[in-house]
CHARMM-style PDB file with segment names, atoms N, HN, CA, C and O in Angstrom:
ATOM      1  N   UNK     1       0.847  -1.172   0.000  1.00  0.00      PROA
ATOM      2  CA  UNK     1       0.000   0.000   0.000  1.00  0.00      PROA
ATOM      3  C   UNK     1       0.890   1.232   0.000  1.00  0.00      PROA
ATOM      4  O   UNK     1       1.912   1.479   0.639  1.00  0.00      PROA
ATOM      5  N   UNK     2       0.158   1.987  -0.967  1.00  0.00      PROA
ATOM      6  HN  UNK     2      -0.673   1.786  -1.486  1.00  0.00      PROA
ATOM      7  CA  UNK     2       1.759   3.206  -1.140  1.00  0.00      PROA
ATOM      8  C   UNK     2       0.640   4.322  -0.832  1.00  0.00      PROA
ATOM      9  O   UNK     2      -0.458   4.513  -1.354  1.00  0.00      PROA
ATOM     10  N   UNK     3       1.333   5.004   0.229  1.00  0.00      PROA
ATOM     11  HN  UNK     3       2.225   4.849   0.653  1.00  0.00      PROA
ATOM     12  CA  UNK     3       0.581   6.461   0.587  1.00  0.00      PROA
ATOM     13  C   UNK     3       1.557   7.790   0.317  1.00  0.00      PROA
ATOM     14  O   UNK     3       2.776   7.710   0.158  1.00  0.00      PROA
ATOM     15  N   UNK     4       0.866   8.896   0.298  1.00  0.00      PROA
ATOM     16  HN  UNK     4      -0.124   8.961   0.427  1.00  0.00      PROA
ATOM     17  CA  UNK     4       1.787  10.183  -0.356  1.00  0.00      PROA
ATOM     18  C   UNK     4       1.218  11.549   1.055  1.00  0.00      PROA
ATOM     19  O   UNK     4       0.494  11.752   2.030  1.00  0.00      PROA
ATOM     20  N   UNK     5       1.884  11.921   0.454  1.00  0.00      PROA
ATOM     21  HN  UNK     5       2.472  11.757  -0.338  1.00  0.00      PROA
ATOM     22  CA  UNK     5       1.469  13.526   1.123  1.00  0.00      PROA
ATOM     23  C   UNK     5       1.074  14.777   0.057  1.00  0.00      PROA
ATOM     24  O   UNK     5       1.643  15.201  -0.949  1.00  0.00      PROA
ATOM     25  N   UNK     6       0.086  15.088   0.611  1.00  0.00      PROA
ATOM     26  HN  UNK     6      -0.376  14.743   1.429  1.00  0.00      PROA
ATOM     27  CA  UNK     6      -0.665  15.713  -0.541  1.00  0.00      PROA
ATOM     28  C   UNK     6      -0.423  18.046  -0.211  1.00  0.00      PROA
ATOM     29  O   UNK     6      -0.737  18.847   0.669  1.00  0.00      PROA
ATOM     30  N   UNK     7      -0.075  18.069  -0.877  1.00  0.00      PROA
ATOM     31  HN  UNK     7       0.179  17.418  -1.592  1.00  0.00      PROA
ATOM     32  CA  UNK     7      -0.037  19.373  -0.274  1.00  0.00      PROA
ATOM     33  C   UNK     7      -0.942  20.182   0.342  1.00  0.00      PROA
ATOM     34  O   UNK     7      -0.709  20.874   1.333  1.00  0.00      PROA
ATOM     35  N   UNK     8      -2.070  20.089  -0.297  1.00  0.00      PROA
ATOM     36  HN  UNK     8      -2.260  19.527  -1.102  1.00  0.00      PROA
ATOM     37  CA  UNK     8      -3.489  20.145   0.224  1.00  0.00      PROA
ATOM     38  C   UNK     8      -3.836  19.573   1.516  1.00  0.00      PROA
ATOM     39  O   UNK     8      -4.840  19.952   2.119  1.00  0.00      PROA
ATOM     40  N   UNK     9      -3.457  19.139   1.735  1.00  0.00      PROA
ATOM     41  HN  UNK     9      -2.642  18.831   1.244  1.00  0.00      PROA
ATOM     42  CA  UNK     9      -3.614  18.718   3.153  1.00  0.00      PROA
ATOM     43  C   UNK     9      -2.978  19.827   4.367  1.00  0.00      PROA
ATOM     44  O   UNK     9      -3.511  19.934   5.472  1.00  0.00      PROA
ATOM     45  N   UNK    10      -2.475  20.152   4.197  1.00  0.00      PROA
ATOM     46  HN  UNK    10      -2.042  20.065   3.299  1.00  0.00      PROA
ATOM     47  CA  UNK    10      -2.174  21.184   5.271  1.00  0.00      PROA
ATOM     48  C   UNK    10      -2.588  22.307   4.836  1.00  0.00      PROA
ATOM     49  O   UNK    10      -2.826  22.395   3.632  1.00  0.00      PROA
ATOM     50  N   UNK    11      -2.778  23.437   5.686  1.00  0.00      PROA
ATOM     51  HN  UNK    11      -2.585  23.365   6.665  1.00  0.00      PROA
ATOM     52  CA  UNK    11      -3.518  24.725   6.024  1.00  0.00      PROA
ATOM     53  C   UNK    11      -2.377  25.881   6.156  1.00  0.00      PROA
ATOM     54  O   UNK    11      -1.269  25.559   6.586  1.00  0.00      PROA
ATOM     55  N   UNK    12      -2.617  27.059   5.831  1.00  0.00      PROA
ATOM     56  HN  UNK    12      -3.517  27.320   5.481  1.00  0.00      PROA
ATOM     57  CA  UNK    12      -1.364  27.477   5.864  1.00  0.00      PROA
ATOM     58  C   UNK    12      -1.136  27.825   7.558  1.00  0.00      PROA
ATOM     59  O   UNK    12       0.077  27.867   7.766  1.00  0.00      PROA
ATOM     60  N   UNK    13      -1.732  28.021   8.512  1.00  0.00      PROA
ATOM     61  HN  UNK    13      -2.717  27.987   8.343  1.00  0.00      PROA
ATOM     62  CA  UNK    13      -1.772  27.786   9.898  1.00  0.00      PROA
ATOM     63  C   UNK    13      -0.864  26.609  10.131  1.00  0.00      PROA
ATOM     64  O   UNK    13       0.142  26.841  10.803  1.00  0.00      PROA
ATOM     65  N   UNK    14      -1.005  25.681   9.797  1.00  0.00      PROA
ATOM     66  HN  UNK    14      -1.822  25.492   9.251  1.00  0.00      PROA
ATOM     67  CA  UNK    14      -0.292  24.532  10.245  1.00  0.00      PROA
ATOM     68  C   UNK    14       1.375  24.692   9.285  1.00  0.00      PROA
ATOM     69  O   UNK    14       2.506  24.327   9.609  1.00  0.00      PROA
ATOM     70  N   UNK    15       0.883  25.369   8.079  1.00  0.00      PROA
ATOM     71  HN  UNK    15      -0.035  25.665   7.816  1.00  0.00      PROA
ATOM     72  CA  UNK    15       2.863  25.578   7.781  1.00  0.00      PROA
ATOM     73  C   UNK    15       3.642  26.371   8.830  1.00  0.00      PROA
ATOM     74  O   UNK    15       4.730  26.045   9.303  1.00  0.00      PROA
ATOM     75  N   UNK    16       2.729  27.760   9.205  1.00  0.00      PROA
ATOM     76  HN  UNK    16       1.844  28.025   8.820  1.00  0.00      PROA
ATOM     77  CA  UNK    16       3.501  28.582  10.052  1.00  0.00      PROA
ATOM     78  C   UNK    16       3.495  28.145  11.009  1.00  0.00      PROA
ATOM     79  O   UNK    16       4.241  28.870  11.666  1.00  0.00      PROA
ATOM     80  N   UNK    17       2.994  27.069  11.881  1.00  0.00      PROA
ATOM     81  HN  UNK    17       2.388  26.479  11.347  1.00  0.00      PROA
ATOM     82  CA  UNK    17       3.275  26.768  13.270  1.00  0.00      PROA
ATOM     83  C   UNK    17       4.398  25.939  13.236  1.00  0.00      PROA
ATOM     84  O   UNK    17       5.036  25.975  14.289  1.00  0.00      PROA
ATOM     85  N   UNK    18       4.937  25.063  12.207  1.00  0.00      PROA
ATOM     86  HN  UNK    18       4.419  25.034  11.352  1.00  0.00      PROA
ATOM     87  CA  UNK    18       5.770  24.435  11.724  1.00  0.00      PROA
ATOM     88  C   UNK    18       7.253  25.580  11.559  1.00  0.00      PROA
ATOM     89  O   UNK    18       8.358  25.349  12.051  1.00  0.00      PROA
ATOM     90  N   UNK    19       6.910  26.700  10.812  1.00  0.00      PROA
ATOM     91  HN  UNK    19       6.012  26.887  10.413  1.00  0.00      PROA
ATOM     92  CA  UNK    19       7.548  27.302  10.614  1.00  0.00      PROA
ATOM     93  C   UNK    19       8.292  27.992  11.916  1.00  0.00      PROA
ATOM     94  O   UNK    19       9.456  28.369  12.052  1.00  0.00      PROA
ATOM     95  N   UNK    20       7.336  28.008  12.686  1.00  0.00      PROA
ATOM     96  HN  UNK    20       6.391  27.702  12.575  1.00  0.00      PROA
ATOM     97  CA  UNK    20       7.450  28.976  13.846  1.00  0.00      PROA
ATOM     98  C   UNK    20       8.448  27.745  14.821  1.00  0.00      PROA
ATOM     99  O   UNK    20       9.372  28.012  15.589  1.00  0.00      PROA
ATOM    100  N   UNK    21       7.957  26.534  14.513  1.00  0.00      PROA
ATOM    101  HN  UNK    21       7.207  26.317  13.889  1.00  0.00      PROA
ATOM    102  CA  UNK    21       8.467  25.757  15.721  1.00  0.00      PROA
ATOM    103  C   UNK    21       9.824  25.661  15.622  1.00  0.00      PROA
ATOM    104  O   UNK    21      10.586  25.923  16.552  1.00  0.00      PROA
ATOM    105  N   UNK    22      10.184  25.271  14.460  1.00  0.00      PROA
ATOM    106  HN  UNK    22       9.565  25.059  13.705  1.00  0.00      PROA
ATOM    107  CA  UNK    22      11.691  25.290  14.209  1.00  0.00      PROA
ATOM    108  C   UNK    22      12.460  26.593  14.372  1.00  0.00      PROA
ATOM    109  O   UNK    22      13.557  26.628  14.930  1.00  0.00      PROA
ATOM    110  N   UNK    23      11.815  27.728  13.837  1.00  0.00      PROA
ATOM    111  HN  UNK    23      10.924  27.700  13.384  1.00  0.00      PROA
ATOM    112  CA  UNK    23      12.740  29.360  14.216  1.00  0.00      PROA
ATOM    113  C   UNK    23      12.884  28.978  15.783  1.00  0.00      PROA
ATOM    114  O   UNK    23      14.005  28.679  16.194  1.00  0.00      PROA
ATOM    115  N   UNK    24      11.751  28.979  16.694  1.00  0.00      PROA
ATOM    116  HN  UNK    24      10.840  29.221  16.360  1.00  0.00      PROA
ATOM    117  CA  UNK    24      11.886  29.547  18.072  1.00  0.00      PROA
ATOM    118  C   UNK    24      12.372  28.340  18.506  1.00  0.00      PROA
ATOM    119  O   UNK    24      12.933  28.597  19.572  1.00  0.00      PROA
ATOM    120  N   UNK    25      12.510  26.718  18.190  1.00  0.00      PROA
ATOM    121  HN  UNK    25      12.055  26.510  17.324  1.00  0.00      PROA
ATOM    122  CA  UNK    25      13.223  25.636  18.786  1.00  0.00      PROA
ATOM    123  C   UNK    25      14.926  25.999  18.638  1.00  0.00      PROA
ATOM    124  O   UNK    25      15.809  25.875  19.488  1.00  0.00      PROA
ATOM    125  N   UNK    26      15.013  26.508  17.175  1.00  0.00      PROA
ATOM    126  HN  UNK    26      14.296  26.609  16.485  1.00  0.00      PROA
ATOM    127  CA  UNK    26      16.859  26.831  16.693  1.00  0.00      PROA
ATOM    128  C   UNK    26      16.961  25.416  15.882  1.00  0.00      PROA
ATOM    129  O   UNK    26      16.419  24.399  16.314  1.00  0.00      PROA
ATOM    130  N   UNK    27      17.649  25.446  14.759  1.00  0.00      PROA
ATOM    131  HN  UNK    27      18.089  26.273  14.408  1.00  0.00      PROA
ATOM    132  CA  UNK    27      17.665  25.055  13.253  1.00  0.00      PROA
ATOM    133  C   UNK    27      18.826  23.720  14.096  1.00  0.00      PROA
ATOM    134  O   UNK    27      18.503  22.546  13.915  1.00  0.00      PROA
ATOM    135  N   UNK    28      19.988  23.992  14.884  1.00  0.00      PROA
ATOM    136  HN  UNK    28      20.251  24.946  15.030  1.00  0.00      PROA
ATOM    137  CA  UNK    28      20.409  22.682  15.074  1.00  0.00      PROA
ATOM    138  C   UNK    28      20.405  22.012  16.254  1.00  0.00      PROA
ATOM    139  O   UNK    28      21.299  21.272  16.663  1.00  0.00      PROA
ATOM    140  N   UNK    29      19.097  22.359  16.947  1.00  0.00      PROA
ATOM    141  HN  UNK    29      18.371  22.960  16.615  1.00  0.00      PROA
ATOM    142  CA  UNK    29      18.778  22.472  18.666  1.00  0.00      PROA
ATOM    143  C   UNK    29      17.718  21.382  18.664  1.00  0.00      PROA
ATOM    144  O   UNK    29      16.614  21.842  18.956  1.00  0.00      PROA
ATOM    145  N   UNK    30      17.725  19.973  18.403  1.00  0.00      PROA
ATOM    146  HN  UNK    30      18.622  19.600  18.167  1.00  0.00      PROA
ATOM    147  CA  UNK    30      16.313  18.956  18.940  1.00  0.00      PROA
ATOM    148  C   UNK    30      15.777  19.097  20.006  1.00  0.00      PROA
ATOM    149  O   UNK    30      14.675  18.553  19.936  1.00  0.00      PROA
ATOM    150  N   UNK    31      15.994  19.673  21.297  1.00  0.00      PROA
ATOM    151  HN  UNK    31      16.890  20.114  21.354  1.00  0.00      PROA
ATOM    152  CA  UNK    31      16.032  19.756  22.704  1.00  0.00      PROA
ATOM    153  C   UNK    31      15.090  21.127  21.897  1.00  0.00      PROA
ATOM    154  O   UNK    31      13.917  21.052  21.529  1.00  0.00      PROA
ATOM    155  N   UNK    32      15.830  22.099  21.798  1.00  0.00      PROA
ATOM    156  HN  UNK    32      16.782  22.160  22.097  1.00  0.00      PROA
ATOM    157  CA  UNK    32      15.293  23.421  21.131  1.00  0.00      PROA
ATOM    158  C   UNK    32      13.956  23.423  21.076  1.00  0.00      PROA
ATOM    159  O   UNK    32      13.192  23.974  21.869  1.00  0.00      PROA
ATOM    160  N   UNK    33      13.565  22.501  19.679  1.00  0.00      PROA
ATOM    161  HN  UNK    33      14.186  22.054  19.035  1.00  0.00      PROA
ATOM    162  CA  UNK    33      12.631  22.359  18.609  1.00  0.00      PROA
ATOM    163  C   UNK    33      11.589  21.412  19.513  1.00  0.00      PROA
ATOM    164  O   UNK    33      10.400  21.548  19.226  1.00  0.00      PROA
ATOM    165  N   UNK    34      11.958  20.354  20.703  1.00  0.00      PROA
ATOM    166  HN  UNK    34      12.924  20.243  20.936  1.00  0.00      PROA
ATOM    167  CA  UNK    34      10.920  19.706  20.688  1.00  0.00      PROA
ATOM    168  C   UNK    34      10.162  21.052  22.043  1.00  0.00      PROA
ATOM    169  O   UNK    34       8.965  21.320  22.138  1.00  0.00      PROA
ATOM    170  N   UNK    35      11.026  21.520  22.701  1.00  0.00      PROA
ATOM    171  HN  UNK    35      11.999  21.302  22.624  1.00  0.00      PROA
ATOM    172  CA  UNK    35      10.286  22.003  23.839  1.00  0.00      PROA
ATOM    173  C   UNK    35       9.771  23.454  22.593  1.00  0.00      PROA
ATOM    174  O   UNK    35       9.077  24.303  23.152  1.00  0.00      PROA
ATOM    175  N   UNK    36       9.970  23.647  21.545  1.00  0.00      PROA
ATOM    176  HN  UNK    36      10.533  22.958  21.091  1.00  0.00      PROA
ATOM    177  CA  UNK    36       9.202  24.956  21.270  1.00  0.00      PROA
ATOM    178  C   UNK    36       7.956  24.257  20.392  1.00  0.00      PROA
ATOM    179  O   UNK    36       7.032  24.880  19.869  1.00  0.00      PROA
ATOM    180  N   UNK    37       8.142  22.946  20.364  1.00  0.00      PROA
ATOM    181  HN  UNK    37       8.893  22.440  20.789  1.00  0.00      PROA
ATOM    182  CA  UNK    37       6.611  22.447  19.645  1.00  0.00      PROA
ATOM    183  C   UNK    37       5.987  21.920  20.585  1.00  0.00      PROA
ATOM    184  O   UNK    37       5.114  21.164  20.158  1.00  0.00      PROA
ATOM    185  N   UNK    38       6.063  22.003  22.208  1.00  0.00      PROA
ATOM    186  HN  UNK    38       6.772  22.618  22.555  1.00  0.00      PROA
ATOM    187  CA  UNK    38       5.420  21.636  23.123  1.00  0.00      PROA
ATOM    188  C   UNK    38       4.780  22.811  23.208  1.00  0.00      PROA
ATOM    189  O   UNK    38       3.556  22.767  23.077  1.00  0.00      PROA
ATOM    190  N   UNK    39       5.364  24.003  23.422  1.00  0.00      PROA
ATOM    191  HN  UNK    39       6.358  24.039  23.529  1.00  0.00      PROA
ATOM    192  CA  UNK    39       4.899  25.026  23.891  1.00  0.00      PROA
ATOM    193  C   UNK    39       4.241  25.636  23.056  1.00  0.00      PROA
ATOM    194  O   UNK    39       3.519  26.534  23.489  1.00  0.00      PROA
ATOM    195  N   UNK    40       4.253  25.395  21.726  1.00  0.00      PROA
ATOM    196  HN  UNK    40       4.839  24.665  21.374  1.00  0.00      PROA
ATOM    197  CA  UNK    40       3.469  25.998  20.367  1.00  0.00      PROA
ATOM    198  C   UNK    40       2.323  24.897  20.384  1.00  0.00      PROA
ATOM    199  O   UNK    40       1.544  25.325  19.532  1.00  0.00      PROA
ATOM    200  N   UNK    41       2.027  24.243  20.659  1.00  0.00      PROA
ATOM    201  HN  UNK    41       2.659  23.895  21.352  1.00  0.00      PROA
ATOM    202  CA  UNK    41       1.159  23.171  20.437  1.00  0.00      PROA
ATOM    203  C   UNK    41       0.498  23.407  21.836  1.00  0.00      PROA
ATOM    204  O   UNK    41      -0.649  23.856  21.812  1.00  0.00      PROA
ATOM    205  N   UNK    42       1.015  23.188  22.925  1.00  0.00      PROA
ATOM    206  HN  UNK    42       1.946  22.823  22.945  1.00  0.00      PROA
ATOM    207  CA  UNK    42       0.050  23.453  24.226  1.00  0.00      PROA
ATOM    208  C   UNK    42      -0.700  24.373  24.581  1.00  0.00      PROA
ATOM    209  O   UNK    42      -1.851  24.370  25.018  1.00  0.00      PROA
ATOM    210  N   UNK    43       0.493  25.690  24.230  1.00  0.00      PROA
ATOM    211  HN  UNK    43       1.428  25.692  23.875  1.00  0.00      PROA
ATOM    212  CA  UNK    43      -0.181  26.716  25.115  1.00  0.00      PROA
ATOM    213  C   UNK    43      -1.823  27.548  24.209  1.00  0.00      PROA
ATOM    214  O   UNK    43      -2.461  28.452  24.749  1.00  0.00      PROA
ATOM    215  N   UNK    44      -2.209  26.912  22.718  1.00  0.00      PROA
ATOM    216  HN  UNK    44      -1.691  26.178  22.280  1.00  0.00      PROA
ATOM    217  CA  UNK    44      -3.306  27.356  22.446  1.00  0.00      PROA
ATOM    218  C   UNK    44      -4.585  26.937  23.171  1.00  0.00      PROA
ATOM    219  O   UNK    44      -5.675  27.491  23.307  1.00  0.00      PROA
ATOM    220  N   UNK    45      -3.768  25.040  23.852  1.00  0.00      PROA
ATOM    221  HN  UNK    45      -2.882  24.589  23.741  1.00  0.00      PROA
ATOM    222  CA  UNK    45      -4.736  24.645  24.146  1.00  0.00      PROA
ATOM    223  C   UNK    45      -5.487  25.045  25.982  1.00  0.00      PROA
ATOM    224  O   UNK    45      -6.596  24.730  26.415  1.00  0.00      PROA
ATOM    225  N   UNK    46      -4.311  25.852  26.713  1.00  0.00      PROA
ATOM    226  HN  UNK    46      -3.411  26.107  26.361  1.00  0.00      PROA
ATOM    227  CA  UNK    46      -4.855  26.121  27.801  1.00  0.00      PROA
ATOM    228  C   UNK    46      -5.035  27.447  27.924  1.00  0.00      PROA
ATOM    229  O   UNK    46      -4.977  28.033  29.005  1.00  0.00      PROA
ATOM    230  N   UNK    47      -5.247  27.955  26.895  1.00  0.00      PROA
ATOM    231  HN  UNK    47      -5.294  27.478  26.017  1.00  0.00      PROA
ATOM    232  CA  UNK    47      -5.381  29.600  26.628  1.00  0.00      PROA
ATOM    233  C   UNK    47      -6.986  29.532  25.949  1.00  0.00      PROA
ATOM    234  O   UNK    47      -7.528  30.602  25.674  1.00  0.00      PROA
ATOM    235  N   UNK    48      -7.577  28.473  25.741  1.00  0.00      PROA
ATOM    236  HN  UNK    48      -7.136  27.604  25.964  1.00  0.00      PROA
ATOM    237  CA  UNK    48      -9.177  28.383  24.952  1.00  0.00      PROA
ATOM    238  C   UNK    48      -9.902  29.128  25.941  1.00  0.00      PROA
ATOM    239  O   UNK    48     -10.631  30.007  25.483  1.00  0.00      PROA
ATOM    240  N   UNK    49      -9.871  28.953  27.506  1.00  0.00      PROA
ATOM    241  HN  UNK    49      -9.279  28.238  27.878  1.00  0.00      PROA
ATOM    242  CA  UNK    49     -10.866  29.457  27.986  1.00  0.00      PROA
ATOM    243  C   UNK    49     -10.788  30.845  28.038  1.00  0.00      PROA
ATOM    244  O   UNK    49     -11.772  31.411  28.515  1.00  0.00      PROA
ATOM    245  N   UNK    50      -9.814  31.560  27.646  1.00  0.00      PROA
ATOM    246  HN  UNK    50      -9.015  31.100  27.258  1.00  0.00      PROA
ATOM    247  CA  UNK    50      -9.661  32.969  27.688  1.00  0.00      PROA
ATOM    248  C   UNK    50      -9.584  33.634  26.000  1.00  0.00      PROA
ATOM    249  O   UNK    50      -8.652  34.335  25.605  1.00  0.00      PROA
ATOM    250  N   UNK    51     -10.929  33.177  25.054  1.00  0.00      PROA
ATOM    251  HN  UNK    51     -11.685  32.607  25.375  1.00  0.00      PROA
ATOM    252  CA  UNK    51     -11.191  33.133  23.820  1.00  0.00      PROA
ATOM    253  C   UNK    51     -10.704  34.675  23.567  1.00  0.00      PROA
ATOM    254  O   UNK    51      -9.562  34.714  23.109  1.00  0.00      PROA
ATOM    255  N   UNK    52     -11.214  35.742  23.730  1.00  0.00      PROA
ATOM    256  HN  UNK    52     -12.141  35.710  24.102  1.00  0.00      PROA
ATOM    257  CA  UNK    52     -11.041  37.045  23.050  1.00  0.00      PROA
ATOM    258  C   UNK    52      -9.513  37.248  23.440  1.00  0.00      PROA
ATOM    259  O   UNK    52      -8.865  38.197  22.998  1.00  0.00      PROA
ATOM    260  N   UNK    53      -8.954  36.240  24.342  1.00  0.00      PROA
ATOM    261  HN  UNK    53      -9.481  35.469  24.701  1.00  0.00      PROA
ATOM    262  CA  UNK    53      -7.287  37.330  24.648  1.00  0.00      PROA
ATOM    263  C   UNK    53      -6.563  36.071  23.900  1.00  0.00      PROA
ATOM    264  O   UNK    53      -5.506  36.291  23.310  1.00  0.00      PROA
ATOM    265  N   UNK    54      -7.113  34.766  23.917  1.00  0.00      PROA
ATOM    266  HN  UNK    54      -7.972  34.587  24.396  1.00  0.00      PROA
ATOM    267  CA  UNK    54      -5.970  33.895  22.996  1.00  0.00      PROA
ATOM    268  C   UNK    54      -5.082  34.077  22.256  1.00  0.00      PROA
ATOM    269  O   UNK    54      -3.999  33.562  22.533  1.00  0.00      PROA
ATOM    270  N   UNK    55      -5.209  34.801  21.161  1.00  0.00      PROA
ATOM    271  HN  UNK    55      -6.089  35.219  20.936  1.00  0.00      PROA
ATOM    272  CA  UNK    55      -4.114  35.369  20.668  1.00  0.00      PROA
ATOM    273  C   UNK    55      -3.078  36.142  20.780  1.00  0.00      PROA
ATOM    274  O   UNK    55      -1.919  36.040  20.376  1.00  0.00      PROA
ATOM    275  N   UNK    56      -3.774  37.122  21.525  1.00  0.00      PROA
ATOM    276  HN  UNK    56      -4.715  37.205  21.854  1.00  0.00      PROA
ATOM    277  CA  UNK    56      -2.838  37.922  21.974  1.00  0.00      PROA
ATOM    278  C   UNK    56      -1.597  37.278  22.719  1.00  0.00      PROA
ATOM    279  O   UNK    56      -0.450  37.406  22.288  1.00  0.00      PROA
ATOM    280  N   UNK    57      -1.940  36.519  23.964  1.00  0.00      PROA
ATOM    281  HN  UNK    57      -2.872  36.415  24.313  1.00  0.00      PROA
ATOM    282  CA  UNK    57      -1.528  35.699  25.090  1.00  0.00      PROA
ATOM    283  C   UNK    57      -0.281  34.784  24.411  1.00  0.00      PROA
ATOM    284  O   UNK    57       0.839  34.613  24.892  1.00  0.00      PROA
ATOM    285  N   UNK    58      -1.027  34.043  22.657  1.00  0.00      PROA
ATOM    286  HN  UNK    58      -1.937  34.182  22.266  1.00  0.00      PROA
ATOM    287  CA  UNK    58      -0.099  33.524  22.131  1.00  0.00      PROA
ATOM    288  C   UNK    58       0.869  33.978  21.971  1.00  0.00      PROA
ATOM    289  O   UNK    58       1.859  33.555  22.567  1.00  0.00      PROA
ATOM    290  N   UNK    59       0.944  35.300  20.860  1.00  0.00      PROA
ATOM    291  HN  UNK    59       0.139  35.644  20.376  1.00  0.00      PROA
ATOM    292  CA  UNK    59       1.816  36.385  20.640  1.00  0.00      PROA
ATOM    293  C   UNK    59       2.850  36.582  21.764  1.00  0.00      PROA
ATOM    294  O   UNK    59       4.034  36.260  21.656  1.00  0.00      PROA
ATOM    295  N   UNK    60       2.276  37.157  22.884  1.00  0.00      PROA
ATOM    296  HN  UNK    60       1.315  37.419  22.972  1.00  0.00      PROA
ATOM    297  CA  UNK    60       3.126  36.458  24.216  1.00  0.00      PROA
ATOM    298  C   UNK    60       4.118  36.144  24.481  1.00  0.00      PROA
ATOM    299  O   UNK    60       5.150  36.727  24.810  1.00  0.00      PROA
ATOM    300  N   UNK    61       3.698  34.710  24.279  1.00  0.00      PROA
ATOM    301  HN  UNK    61       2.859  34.236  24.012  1.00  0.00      PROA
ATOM    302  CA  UNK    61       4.328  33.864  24.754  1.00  0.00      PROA
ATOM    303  C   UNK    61       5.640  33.496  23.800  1.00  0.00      PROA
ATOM    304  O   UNK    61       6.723  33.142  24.267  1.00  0.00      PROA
ATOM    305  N   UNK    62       5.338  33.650  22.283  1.00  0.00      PROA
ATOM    306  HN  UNK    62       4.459  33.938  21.903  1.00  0.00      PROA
ATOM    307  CA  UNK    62       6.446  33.428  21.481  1.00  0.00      PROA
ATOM    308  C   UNK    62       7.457  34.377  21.367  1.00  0.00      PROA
ATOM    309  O   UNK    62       8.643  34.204  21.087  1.00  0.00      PROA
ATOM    310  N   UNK    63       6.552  35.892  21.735  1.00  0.00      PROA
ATOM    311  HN  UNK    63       5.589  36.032  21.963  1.00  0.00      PROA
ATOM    312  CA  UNK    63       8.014  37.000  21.907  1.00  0.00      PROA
ATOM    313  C   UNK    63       8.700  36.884  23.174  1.00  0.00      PROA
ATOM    314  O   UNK    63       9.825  37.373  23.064  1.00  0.00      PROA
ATOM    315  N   UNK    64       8.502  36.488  24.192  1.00  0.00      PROA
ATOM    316  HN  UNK    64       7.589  36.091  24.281  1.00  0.00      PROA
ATOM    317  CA  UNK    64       9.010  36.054  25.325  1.00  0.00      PROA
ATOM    318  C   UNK    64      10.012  34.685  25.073  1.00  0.00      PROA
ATOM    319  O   UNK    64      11.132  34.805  25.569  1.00  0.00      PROA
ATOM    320  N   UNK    65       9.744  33.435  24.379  1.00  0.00      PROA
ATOM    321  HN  UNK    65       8.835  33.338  23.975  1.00  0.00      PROA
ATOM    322  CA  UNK    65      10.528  32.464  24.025  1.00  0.00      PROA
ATOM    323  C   UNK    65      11.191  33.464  22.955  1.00  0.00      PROA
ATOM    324  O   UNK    65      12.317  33.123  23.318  1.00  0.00      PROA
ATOM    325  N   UNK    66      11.450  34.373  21.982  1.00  0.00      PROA
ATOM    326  HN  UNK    66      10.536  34.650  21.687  1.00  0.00      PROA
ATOM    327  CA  UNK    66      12.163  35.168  21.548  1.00  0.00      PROA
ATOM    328  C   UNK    66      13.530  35.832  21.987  1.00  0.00      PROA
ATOM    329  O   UNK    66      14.696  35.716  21.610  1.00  0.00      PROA
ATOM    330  N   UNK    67      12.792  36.674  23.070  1.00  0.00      PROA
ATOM    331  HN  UNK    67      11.844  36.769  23.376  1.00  0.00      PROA
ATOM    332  CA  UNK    67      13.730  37.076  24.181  1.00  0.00      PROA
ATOM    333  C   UNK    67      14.284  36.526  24.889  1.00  0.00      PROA
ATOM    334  O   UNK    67      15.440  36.945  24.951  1.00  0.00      PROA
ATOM    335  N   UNK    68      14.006  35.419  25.786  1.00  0.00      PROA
ATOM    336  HN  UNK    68      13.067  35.079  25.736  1.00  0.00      PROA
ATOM    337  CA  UNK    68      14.322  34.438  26.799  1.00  0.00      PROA
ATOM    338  C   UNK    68      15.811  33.513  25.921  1.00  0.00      PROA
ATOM    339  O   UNK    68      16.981  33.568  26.299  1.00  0.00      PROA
ATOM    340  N   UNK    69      15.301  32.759  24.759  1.00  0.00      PROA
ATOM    341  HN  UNK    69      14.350  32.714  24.452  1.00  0.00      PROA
ATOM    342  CA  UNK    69      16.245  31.956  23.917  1.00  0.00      PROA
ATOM    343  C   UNK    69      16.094  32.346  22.120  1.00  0.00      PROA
ATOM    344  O   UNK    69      15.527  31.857  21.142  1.00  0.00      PROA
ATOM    345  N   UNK    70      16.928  33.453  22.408  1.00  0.00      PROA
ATOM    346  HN  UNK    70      17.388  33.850  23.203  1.00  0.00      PROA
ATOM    347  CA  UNK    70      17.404  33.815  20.574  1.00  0.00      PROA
ATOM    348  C   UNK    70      18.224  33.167  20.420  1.00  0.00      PROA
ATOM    349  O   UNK    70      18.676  33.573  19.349  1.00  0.00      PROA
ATOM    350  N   UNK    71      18.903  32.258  20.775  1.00  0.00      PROA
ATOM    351  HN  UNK    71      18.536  31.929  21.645  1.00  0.00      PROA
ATOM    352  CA  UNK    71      19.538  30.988  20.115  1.00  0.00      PROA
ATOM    353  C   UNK    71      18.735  29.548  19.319  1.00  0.00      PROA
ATOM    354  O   UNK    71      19.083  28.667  18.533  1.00  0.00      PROA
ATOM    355  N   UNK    72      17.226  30.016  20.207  1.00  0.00      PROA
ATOM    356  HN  UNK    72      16.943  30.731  20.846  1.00  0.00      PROA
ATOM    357  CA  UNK    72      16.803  28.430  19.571  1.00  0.00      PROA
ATOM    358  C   UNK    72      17.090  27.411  21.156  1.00  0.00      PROA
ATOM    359  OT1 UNK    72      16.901  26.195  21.150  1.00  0.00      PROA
TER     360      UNK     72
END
């Protein structure tokens, strides 16, 4: 059974969180990359109950992992 990846399948939301995970993890940092796709992946989900500031809160949190580790 031969399966593919279809480009269509992803959203452009899901490229930039991708995109985002690797900038704010650091390009040769696995340690980096997995704790910034924990934190890109979690923190939308305990930020739901606070719907009108979610984003913002996101924003946040990634300029803070910005500041905190500009290495990645």
């Amino acid at each position: 059974r031969n399966t593919y990846i279809n480009p269509n399948s992803f959203t452009f939301m899901e490229s930039a969180i991708v995109l985002s995970i690797v900038v704010l993890g650091g390009m040769g940092s696995i340690i980096g990359v997995i704790i910034a796709a924990l934190v890109l992946i979690l923190t939308p989900e305990y930020l739901r109950a606070f719907a009108d500031y979610r984003m913002l809160m996101f924003g946040a949190v990634m300029v803070m992992m910005m500041i905190f580790r500009p290495e990645g």
